[in-house]
C-alpha positions as CSV (number, residue, x, y, z in Angstrom):
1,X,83.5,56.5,91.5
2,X,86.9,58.4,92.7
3,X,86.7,62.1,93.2
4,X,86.5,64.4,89.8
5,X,88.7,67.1,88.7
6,X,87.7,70.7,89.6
7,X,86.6,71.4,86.2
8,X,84.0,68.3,86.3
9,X,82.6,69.2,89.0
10,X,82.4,72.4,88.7
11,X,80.5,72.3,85.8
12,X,78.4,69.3,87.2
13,X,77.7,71.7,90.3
14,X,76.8,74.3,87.5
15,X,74.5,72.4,85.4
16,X,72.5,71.5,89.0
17,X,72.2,74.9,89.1
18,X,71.3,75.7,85.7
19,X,68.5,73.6,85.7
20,X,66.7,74.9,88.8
21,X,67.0,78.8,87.7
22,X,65.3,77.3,84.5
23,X,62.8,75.5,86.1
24,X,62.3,78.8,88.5
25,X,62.5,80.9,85.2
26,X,59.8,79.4,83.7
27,X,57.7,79.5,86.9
28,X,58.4,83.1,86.7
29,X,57.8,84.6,84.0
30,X,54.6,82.9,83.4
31,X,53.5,83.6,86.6
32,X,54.9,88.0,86.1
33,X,53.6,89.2,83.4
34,X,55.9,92.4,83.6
35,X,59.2,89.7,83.4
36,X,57.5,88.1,80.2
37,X,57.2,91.2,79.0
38,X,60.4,92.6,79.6
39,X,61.8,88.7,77.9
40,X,59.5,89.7,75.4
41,X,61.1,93.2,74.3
42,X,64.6,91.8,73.7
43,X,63.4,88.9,71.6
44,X,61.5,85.7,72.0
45,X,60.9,84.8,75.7
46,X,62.3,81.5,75.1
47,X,65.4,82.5,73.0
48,X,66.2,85.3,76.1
49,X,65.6,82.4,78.9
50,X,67.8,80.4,76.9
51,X,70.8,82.3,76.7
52,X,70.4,83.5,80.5
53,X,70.5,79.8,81.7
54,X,73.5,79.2,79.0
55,X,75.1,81.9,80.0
56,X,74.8,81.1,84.0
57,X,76.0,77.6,82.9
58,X,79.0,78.8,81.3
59,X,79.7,81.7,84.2
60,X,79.0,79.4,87.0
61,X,80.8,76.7,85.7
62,X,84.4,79.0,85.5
63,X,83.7,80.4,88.4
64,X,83.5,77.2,90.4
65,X,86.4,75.1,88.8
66,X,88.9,76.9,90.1
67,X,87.1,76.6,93.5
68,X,90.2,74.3,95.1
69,X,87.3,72.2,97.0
70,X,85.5,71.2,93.8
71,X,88.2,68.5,93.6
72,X,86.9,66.6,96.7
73,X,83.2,66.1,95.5
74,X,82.7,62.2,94.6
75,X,81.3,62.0,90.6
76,X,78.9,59.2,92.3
77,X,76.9,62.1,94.5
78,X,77.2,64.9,91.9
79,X,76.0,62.3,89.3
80,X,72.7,61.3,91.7
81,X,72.2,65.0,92.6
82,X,71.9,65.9,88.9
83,X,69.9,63.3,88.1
84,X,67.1,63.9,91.1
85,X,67.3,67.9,89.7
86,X,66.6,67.1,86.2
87,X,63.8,64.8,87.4
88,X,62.4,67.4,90.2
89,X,62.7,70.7,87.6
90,X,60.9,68.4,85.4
91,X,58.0,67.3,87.4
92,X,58.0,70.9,88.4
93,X,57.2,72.4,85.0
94,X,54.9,69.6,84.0
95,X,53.4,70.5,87.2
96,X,53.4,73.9,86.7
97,X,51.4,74.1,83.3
98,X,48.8,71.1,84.2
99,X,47.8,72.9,87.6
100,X,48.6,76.4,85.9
């Protein structure tokens, strides 16, 4: 696959990203119970995780598409790297609440 446009990858980059802090999120706050807490007084825990990981989704993504060297990342690699993170933040939540 050729090289993506800044945008693409830049968002790609951002998703990578997104699902990690989730998957560190979670970890988190079920792991501080003053964080859950704190989720917990602005409205449901998952609704506020939600719209934090949207929200650094969105930001990130801006931010690094009009990064100049987002244009020389191959859609091949970025597509392999967000696969293995959606597979790892998944094992790691599964992993989280069986061993939890």
């Amino acid at each position: 696959m050729n090289n993506l446009s800044a945008k693409t990858a830049g968002y790609t980059i951002a998703a990578i990203i997104a699902i990690i802090a989730n998957t560190l999120l979670v970890i988190a706050k079920e792991t501080n119970p003053a964080l859950l807490a704190a989720m917990k007084s602005i409205a449901h825990h998952w609704v506020v995780q939600s719209v934090v990981i949207v929200l650094l989704f969105f930001l990130l993504g801006l931010i690094l598409s009009k990064w100049p060297a987002m244009r020389h990342f191959n859609g091949t690699f970025l597509a392999l790297v967000l696969t293995l993170a959606t597979v790892v933040a998944g094992i790691g939540i599964v992993g989280f609440f069986f061993f939890a």
